[in-house]
Backbone as CSV, one residue per row, in Angstrom:
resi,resn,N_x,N_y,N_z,CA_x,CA_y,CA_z,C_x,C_y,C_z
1,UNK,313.888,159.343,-93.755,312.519,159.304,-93.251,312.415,158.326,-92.085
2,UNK,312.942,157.120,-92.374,313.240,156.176,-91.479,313.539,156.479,-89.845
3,UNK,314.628,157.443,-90.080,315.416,157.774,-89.215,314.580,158.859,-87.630
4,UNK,313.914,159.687,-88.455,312.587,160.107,-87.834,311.702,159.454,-86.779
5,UNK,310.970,158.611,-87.512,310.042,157.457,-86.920,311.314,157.237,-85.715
6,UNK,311.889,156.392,-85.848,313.271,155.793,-84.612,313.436,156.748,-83.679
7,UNK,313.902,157.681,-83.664,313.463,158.778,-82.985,313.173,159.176,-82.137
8,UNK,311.646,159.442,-82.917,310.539,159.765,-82.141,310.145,158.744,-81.068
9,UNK,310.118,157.469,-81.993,309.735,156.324,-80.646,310.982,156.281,-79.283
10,UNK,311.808,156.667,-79.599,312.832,156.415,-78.822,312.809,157.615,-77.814
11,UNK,312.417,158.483,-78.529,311.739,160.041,-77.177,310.474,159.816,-76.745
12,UNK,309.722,158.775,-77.428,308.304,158.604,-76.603,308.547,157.503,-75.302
13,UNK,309.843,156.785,-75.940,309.795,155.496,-74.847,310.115,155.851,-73.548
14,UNK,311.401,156.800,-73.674,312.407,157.413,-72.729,310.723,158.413,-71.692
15,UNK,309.744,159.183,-72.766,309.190,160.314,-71.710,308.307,158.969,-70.900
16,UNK,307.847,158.011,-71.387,306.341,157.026,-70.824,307.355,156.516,-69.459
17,UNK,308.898,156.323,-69.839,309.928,155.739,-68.535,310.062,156.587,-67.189
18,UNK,309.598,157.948,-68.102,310.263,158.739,-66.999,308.695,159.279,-66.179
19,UNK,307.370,159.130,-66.887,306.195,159.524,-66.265,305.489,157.999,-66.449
20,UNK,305.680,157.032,-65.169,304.928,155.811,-65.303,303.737,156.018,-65.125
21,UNK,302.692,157.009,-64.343,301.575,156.400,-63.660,300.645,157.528,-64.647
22,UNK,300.025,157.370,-65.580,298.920,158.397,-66.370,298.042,159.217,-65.321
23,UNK,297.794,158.493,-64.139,297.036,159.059,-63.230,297.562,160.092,-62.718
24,UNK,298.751,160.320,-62.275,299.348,161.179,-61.420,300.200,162.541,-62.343
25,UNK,300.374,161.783,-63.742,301.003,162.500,-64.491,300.474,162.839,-66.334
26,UNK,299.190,163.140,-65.844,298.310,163.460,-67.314,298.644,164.067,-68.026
27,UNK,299.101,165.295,-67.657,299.614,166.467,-68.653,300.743,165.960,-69.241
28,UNK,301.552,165.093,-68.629,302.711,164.521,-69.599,302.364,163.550,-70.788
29,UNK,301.389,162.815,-69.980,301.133,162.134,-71.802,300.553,162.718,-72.443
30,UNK,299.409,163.916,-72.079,298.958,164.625,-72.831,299.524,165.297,-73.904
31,UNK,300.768,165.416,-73.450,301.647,166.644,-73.671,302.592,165.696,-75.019
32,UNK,302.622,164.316,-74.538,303.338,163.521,-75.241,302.589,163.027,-76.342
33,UNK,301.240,162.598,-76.475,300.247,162.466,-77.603,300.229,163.485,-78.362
34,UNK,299.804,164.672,-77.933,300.413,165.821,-78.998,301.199,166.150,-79.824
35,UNK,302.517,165.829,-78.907,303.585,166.181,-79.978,303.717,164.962,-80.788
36,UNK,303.366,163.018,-80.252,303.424,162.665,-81.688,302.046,162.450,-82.663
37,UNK,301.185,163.623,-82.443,300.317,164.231,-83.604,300.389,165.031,-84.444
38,UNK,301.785,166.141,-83.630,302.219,167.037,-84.909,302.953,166.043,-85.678
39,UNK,304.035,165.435,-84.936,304.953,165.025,-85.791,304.675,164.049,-86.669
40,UNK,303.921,163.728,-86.755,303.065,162.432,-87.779,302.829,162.999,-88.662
41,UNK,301.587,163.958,-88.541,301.352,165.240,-89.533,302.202,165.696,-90.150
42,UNK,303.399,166.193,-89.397,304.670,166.771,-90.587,305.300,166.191,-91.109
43,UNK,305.503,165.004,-90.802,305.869,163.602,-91.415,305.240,163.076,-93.026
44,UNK,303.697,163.053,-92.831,303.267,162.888,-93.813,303.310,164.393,-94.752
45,UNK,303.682,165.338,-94.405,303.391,166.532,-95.391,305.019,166.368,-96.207
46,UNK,305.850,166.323,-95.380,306.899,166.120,-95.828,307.295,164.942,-96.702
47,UNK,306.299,163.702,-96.686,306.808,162.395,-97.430,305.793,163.211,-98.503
48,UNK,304.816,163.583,-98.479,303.939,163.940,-99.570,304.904,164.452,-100.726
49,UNK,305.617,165.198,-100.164,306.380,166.583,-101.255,307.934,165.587,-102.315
């Protein structure tokens, strides 16, 4: 489970490195808040079980 979380932060850190300015590049964090909203979500469905 652990291993997950690490991860993910480590693909969120790498996309925020590679799109610095929110202004110029919205759809990427957009795009990046999303996916860690699914993955939280499936995270918890999966620790649930």
């Amino acid at each position: 489970m652990k291993n997950y979380w690490v991860l993910s932060l480590i693909i969120g850190l790498i996309v925020l490195f590679f799109f610095p300015e929110p202004e110029t590049n919205f759809l990427s964090y957009f795009l990046t808040a999303i996916f860690f909203i699914v993955l939280t979500i499936m995270l918890f469905k999966k620790f649930k079980k």
